[in-house]
C-alpha positions in Angstrom: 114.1 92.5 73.5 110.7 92.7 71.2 108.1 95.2 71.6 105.4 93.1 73.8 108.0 91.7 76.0 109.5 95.8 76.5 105.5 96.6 77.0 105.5 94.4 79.4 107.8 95.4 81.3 107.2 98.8 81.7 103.4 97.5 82.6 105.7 95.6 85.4 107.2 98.9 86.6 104.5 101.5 86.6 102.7 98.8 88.8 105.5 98.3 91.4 105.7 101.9 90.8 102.2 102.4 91.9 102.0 99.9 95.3 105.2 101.5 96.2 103.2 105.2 95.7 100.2 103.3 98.2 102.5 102.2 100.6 104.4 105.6 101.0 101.3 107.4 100.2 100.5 107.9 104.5 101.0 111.4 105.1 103.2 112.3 108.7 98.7 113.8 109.5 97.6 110.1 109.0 100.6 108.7 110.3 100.0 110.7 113.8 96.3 109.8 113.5 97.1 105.8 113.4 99.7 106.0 116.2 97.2 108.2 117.9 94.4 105.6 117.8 96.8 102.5 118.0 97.8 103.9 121.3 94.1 105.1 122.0 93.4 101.1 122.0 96.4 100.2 124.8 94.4 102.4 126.6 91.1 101.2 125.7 92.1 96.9 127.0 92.5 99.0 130.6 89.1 100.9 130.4 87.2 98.2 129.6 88.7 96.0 132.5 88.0 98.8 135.2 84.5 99.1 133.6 83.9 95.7 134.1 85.6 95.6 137.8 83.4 99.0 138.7 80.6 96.8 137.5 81.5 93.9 140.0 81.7 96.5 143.1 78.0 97.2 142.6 79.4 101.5 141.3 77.0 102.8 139.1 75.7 99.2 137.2 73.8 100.5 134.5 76.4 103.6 133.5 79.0 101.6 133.6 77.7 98.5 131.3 76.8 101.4 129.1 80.2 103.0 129.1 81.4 98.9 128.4 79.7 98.8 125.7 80.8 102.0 124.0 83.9 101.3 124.8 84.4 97.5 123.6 82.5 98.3 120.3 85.2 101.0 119.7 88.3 98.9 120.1 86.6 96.7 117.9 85.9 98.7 115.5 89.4 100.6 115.5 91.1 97.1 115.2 89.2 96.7 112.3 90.0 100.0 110.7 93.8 99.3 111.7 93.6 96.4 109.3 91.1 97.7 106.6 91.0 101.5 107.0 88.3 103.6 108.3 87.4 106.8 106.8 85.4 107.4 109.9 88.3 107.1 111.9 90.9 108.7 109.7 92.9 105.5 109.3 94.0 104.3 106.2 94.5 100.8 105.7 97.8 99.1 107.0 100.4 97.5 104.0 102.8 96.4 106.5 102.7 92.5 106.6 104.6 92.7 109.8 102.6 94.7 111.4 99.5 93.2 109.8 100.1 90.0 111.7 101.1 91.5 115.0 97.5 92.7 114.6 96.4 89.4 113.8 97.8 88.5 117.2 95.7 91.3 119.1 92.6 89.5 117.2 92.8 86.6 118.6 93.1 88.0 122.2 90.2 90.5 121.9 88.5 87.0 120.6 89.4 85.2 123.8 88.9 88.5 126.5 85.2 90.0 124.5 83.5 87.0 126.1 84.3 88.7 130.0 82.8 91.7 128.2 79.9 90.0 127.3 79.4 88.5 131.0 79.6 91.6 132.8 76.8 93.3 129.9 74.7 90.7 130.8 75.2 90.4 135.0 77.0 87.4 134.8 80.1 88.8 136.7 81.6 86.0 138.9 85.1 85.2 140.5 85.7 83.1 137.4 84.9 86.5 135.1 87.4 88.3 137.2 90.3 85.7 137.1 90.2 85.9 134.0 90.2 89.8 133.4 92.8 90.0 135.9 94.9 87.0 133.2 94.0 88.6 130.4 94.0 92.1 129.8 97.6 92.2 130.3 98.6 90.2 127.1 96.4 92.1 125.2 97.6 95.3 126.1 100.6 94.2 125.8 100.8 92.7 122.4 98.5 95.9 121.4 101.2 97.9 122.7 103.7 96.0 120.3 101.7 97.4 117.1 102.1 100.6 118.6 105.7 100.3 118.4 105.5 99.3 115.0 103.8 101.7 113.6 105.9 104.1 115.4 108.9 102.5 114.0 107.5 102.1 110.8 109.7 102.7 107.4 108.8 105.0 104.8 106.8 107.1 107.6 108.4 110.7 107.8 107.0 111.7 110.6 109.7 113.2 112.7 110.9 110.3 115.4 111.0 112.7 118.6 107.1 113.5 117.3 106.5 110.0 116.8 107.9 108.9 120.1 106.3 112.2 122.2 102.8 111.5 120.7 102.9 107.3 121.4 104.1 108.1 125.4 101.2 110.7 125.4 98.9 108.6 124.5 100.7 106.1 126.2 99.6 107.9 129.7 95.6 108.0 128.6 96.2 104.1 129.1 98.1 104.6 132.2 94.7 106.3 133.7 92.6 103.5 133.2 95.5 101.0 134.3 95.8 102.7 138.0 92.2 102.8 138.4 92.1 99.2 137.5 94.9 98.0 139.3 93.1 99.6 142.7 89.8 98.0 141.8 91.7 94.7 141.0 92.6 95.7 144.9 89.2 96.0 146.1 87.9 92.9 144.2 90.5 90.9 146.3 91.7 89.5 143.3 96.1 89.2 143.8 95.9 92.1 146.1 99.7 92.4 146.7 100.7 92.0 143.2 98.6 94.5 142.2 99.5 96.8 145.0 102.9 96.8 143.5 101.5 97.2 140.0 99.5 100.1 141.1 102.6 102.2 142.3 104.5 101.2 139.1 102.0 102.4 137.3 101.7 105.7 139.1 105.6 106.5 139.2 105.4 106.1 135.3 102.5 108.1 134.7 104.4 111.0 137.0 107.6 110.6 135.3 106.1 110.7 131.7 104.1 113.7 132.8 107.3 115.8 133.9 108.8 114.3 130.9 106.3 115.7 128.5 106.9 119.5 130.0 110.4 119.4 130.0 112.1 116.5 128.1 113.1 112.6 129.0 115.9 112.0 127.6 115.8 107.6 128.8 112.3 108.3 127.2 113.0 110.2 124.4 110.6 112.5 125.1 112.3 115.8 124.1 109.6 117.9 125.9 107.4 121.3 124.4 107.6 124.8 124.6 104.9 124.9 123.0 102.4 127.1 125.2 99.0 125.9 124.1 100.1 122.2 125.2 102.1 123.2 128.4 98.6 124.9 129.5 96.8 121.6 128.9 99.4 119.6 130.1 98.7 121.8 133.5 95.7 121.1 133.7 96.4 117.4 133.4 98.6 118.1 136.3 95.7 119.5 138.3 93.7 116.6 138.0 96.7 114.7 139.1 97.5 116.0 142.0 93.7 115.2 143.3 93.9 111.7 142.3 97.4 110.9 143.0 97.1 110.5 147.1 94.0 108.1 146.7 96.3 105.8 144.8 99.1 106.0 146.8 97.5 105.5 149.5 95.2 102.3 147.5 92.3 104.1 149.1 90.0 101.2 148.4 87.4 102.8 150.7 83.5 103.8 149.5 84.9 106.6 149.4 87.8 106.5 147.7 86.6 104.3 145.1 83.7 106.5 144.8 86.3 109.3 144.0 88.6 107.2 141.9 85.3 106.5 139.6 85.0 110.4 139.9 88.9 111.4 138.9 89.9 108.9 136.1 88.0 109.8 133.3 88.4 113.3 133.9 92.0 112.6 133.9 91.7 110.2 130.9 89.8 113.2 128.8 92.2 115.9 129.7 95.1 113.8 128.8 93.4 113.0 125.5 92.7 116.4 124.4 96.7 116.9 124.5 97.6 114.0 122.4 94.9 115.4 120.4 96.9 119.1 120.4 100.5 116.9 119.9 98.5 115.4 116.9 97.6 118.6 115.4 100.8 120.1 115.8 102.5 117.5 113.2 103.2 119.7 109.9 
């Protein structure tokens, strides 16, 4: 082999040597940061539907399309920094191909389900509007939820798999929040009221079961619990808030009042529930 054509192929290496260096180049901190925020965006399909179903029942209008706002122009922008990375955000831009298409797919729903957004921003709300919240917020959660897994899953991260799997089912339960409370408005709107009856107390008996999992281990869930006793304290006051909210819901309260308190209890729950995905985050070494 001749000089240029040796050159060349050490030019070939160092550069496959170099993508390979990008693509490993995540560190198990980022790596918890973009499952973190992947998961923050199941939750965020669910908050924006209850925003726009809270709207509809007439409970607080002009917070609410103000809350619908913030929170539509963050999954946007999050998608976005999934794709392209956001320095803002902490996310560093995603390699994957794999996963870059299943995010391709999320795209195309947030394209399809923003216009719903849109109607409720600008009191346009109708039974047409709901329908098709009620349709489809589900598939975009749900192929959201996919990428989750992927980046979970994904090879050359070494962030540990219990860690991995603990931190996606915590944040996992922020979006389980926002689901019950917009599984009982779903209720309330008369929109597939049995369905989503039985929805409802799925989603409850989940968000239970992941929140005894999370203290003491799951192992169907692979949650191997903490003993950590900075989380365990947040964890209980998660609990707390739980315990207020839970008889409302199993009860699908869908009284003045007990919407009126559901609107009260979720996001406190929501926030609390954040702050120890945040701690589970924070932990990763």
């Amino acid at each position: 082999m001749n000089r240029p054509n040796v050159f060349c192929l050490f030019l070939l290496v160092l550069l496959v040597s170099c993508l390979s260096g990008n693509v490993l180049a995540i560190s198990k901190q980022e790596m918890g940061t973009v499952i973190n925020l992947a998961g923050k965006q199941r939750m965020l399909t669910q908050k924006m539907s209850k925003e726009i179903l809270l709207i509809a029942k007439g409970i607080d209008v002009e917070a609410n399309k103000a809350n619908l706002k913030k929170t539509a122009d963050l999954f946007d922008r999050t998608l976005k920094g999934l794709v392209d990375g956001d320095a803002g955000l902490g996310l560093p831009k995603t390699t994957d191909q794999a996963i870059l298409a299943q995010l391709g797919k999320v795209s195309a729903l947030w394209a399809e389900f923003k216009p719903n957004v849109d109607a409720a921003l600008n009191g346009k709300i109708d039974e047409g509007v709901l329908k098709k919240v009620a349709a489809q917020n589900l598939p975009l959660l749900k192929e959201m939820n996919k990428a989750v897994q992927m980046y979970a899953k994904m090879s050359g991260s070494d962030l540990d798999p219990a860690m991995a799997t603990t931190i996606n089912l915590a944040g996992k339960q922020r979006m389980l929040t926002q689901k019950m409370t917009k599984e009982l408005l779903l209720v309330a709107n008369g929109i597939d009221v049995e369905a989503n009856k039985a929805a409802l107390h799925k989603t409850v008996a989940l968000f239970e079961r992941t929140l005894k999992g999370l203290f003491d281990g799951d192992s169907e869930l692979g949650l191997p619990g903490t003993k950590d006793p900075a989380i365990r304290k947040q964890l209980e006051v998660v609990q707390g808030l739980w315990a207020e909210y839970k008889p409302i819901l199993d009860k699908v309260d869908t009284s003045p009042e007990g919407l009126a308190k559901a609107a009260k209890l979720n996001l406190p729950l929501l926030k609390e529930m954040n702050k120890a995905v945040k701690m589970y985050e924070k932990s990763v070494k």
